[in-house]
C-alpha positions as CSV (number, residue, x, y, z in Angstrom):
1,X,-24.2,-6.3,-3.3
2,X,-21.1,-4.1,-3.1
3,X,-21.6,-0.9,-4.8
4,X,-18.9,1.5,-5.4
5,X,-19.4,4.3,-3.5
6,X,-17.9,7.1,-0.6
7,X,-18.3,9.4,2.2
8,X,-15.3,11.4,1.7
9,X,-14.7,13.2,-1.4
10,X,-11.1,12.2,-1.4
11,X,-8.3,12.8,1.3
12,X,-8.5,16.5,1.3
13,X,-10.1,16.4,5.0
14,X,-7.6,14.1,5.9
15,X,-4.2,16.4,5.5
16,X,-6.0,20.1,6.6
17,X,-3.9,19.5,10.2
18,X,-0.6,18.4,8.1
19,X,-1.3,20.5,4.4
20,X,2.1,22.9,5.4
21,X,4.1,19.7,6.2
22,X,2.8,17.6,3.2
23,X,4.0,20.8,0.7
24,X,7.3,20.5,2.4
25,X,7.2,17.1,1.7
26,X,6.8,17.4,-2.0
27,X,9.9,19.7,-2.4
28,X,11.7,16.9,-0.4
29,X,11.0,14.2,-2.8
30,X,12.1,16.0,-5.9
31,X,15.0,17.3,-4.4
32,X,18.0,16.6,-6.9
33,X,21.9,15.8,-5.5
34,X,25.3,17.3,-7.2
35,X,25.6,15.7,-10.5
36,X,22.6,13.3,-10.8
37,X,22.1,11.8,-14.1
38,X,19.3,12.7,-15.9
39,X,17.7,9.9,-16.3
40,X,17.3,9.6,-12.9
41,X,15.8,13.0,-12.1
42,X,13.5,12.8,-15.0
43,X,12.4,9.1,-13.8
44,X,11.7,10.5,-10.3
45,X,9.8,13.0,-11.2
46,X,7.8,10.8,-13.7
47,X,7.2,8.0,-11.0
48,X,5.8,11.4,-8.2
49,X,3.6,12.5,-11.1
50,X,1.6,9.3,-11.3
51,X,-1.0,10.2,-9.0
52,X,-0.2,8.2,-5.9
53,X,-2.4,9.9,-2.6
54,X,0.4,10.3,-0.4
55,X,-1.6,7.9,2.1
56,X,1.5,6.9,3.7
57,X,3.5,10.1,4.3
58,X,0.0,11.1,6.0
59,X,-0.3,8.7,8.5
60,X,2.9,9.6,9.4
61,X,2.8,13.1,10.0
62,X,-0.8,12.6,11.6
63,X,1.2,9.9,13.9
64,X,4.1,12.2,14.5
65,X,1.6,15.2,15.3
66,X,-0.6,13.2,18.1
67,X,2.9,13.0,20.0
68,X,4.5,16.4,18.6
69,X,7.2,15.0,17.7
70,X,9.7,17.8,15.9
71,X,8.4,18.7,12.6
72,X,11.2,18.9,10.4
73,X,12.0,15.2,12.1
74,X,8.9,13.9,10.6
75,X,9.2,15.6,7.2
76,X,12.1,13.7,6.9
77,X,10.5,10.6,8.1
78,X,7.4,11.0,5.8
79,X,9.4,11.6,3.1
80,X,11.4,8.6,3.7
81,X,8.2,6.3,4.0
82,X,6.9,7.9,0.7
83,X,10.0,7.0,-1.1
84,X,10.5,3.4,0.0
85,X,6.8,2.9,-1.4
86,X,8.1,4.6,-4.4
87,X,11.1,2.5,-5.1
88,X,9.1,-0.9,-4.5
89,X,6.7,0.1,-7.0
90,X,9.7,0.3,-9.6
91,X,10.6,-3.0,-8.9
92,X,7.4,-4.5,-8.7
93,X,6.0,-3.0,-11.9
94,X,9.7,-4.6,-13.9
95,X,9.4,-7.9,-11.8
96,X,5.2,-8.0,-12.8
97,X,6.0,-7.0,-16.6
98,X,3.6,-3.9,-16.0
99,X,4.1,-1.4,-18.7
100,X,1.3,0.9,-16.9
101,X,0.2,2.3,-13.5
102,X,-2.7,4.2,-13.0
103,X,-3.5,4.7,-16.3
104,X,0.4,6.1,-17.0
105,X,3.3,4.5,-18.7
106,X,5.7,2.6,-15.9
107,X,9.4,3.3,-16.2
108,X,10.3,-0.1,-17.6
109,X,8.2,0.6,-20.0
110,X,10.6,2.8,-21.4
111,X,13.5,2.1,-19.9
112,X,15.7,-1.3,-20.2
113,X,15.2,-3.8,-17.4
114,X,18.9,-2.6,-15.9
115,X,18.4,0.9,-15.5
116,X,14.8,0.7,-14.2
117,X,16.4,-2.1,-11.1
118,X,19.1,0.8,-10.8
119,X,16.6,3.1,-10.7
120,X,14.7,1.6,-8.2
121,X,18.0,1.1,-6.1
122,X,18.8,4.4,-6.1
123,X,15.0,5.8,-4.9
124,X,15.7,2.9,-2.1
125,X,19.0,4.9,-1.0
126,X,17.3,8.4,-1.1
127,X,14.6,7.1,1.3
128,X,17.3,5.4,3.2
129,X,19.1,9.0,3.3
130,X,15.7,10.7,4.4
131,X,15.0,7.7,7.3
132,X,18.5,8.9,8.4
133,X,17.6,12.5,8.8
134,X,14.8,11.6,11.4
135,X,18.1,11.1,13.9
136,X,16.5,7.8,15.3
137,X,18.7,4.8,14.8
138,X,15.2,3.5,16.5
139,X,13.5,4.8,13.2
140,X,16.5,3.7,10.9
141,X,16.2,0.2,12.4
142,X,12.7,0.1,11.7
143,X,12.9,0.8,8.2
144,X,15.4,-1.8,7.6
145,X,13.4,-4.3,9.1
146,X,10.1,-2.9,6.7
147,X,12.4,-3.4,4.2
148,X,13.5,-7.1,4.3
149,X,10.0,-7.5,5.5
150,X,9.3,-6.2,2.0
151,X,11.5,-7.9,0.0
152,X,11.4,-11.8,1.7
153,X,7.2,-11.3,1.2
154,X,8.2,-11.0,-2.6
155,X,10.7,-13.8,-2.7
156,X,8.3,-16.4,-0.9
157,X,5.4,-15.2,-3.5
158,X,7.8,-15.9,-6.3
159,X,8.8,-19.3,-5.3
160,X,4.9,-20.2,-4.0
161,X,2.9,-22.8,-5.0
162,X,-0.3,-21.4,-6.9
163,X,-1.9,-24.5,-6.0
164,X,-0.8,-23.4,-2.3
165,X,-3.1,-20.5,-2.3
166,X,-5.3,-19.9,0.9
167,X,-6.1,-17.2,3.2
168,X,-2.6,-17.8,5.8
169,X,-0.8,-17.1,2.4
170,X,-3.1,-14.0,1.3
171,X,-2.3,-12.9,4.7
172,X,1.0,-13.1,5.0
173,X,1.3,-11.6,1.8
174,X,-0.5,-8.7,2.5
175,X,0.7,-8.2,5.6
176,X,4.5,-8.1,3.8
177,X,3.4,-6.1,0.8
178,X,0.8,-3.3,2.2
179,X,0.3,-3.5,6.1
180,X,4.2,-3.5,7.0
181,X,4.8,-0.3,5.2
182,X,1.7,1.3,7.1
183,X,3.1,0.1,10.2
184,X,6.2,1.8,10.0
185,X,4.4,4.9,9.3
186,X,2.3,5.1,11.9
187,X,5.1,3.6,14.5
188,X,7.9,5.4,13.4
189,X,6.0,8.8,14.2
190,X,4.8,7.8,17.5
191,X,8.8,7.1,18.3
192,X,9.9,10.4,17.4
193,X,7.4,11.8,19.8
194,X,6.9,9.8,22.4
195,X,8.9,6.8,24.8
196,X,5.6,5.7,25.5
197,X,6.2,1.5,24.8
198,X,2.2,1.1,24.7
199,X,1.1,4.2,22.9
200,X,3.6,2.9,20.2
201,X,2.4,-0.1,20.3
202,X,-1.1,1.1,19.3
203,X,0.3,2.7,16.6
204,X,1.9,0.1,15.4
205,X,-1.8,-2.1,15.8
206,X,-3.3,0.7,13.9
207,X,-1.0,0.9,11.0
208,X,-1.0,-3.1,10.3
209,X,-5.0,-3.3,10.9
210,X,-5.8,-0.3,8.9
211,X,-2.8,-1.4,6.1
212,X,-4.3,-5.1,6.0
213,X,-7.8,-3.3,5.0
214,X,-6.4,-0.7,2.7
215,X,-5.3,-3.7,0.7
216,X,-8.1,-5.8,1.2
217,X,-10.2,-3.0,-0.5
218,X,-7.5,-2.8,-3.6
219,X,-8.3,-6.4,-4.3
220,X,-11.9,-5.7,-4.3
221,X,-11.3,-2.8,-6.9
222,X,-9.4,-5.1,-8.9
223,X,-12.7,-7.0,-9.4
224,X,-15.5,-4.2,-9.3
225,X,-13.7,-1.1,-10.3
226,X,-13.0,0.4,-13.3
227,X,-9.7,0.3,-15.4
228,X,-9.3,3.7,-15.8
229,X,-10.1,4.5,-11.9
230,X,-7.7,1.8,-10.8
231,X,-5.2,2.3,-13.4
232,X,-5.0,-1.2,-14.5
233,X,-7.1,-3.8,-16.3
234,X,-10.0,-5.3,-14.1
235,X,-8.9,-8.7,-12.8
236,X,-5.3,-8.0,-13.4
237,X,-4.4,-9.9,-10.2
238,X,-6.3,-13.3,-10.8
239,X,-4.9,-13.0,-14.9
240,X,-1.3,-12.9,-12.8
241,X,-2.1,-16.4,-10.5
242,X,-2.8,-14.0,-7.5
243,X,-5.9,-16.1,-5.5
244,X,-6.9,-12.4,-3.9
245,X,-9.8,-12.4,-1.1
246,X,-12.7,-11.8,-3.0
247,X,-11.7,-15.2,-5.2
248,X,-10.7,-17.3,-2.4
249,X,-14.0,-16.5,-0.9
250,X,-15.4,-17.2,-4.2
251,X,-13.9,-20.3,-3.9
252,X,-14.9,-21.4,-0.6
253,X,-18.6,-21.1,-1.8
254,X,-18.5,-23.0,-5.0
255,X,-15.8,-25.7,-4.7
256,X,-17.7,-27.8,-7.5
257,X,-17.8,-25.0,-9.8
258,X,-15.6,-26.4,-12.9
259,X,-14.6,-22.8,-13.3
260,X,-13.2,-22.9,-10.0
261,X,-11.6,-26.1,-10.6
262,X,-9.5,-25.1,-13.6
263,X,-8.9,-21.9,-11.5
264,X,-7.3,-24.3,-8.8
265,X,-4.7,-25.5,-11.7
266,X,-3.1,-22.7,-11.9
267,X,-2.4,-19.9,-14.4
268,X,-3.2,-20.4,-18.0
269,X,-3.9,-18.8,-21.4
270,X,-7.7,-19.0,-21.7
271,X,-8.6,-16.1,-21.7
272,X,-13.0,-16.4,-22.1
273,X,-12.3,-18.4,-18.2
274,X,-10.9,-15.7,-16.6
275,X,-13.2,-13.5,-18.3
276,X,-16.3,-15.3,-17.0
277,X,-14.6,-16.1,-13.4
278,X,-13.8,-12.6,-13.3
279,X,-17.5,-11.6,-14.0
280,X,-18.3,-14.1,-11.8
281,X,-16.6,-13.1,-8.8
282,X,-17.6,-9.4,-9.2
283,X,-21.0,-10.5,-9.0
284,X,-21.1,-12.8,-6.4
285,X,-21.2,-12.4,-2.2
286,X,-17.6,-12.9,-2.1
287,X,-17.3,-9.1,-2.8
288,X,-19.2,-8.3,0.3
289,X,-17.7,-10.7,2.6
290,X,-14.6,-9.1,2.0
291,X,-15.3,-6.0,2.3
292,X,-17.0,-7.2,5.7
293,X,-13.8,-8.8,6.5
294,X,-12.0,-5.1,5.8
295,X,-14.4,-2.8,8.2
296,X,-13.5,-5.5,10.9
297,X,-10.0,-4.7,10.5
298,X,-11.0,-1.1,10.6
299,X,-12.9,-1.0,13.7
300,X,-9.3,-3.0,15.7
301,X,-7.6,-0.3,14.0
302,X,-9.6,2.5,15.5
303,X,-9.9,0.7,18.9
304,X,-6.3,0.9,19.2
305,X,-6.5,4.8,19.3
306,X,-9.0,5.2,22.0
307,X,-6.1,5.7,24.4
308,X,-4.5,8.2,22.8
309,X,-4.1,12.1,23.7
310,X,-7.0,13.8,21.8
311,X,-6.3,16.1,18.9
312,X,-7.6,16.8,15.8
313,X,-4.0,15.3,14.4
314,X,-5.6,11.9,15.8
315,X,-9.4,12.4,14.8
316,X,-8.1,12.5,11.3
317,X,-6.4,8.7,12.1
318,X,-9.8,7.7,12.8
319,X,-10.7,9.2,9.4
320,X,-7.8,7.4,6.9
321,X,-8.6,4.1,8.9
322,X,-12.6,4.8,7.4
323,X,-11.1,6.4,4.3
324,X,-9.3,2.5,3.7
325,X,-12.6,0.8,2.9
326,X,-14.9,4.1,1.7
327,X,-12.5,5.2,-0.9
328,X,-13.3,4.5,-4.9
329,X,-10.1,3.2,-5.6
């Protein structure tokens, strides 16, 4: 049985080769322009407080370092990365009614639903601004193409079936939600370094493989974690119609289960069946064969680096891809 539990003590191994560039970082996102409102400078620096990792930003520096690629080039594209995640939360908390993240208050929580999408709007043009800076239409193009990538994965989840859940849709999903955004980190660095079509193309591998476990291991939080670790209620996801992994493997194992049956129906208000599916789930195999499925996208994630120069910019890559499915939440 799955047991929550981690060889790294957090990430801090992860940024020693980057710790200079990730400060830099920091002052980058909370930079402020010539008369910005308020509200959007106090929002900003509400959303940067929350306690997100920095996961992304560090694979791209890490990328950008195995190719020394110009270091103010990929501040600027770290920021960037770190701010389109930022702004898609704001939008995704308003469009899931979440009124808290991590265990903090989200901004539509306070705010009206108009200036929370205008909020999020404007954190999507400052992280457009920052992509700009990198001086790579290459780079720019990419994060465009993230971006729709982004936003069509949330329009086809909106207008899905929830009878039409399986693992093609999980993984599309995913790929859309989580693994595209680790992709462009971990590509866009290798372009500012290097012209190397195959290097970037493991690179690209890497960030979608270890981005497709990153979230595979969220979903097995969401069922085995704690609310205060992950900063939501346990089971949040199934409670919203979301069929994650560990349920669809679930599934797959008891397709006589009644429980499962009315699960198949869709979202409803009976609250004691998602509590016992919920339990049920958490303390089944399901848990483990996900978190198998995760450590095989891990290991194509890592094969994709073997090529690579060697540095101790790329034997921390090799590190996230194991921090994805060791982490606590």
């Amino acid at each position: 049985m799955y047991k929550q539990k981690t060889k790294l003590e957090g990430i801090a191994e992860l940024i020693q080769p980057i710790g200079q560039q990730l400060t830099s970082i920091e002052k980058r996102l909370r930079e402020t322009f010539n008369d910005q409102h308020d509200v959007l400078t106090a929002a900003t620096e509400h959303i940067l407080d929350s306690g997100g990792k920095r996961v992304r930003p560090t694979v791209a520096l890490l990328s950008a370092g195995i190719f020394e690629a110009d270091q103010k080039h990929a501040v600027s594209l770290a920021a960037a990365v770190e701010m389109l995640h930022t702004a898609t939360l704001v939008h995704d908390d308003l469009i899931d009614g979440s009124l808290m993240r991590r265990g903090i208050k989200t901004l539509n929580a306070d705010l009206s639903s108009e200036v929370t999408i205008l909020t999020g709007d404007y954190l999507f043009a400052r992280a457009a601004s920052f992509a700009a800076q990198t001086q790579s239409v290459r780079v720019m193009n990419l994060f465009a193409e993230t971006l729709m990538t982004i936003v069509n994965g949330e329009i086809k989840q909106s207008f899905a079936s929830e009878n039409a859940a399986s693992r093609q849709n999980y993984f599309q999903r995913i790929q859309a939600k989580t693994a595209s955004m680790f992709a462009l980190a971990a590509e866009a660095g290798a372009i500012l370094g290097t012209n190397d079509e195959k290097a970037i193309d493991a690179m690209r591998h890497y960030g979608v493989q270890t981005g497709i476990a990153f979230q595979i291991v969220d979903d097995i939080l969401d069922f085995v974690g704690n609310s205060e670790d992950i900063g939501k209620p346990v089971g949040n996801d199934l409670q919203q119609g979301l069929l994650t992994l560990p349920a669809l493997y679930y599934i797959e194992d008891n397709p006589e289960n009644s429980d499962v049956a009315s699960l198949r129906n869709g979202h409803n208000n009976d609250q004691e069946l998602y509590e016992r599916i919920i339990q049920s789930i958490s303390s089944s195999s399901a848990i483990d064969s996900s978190l198998d499925e995760a450590r095989q996208y891990v290991e194509s994630a890592k094969s994709a680096l073997q090529n690579l120069p060697n540095c101790k910019h790329l034997d921390a890559m090799y590190t996230i891809a194991d921090y994805a499915v060791e982490r606590r939440f």
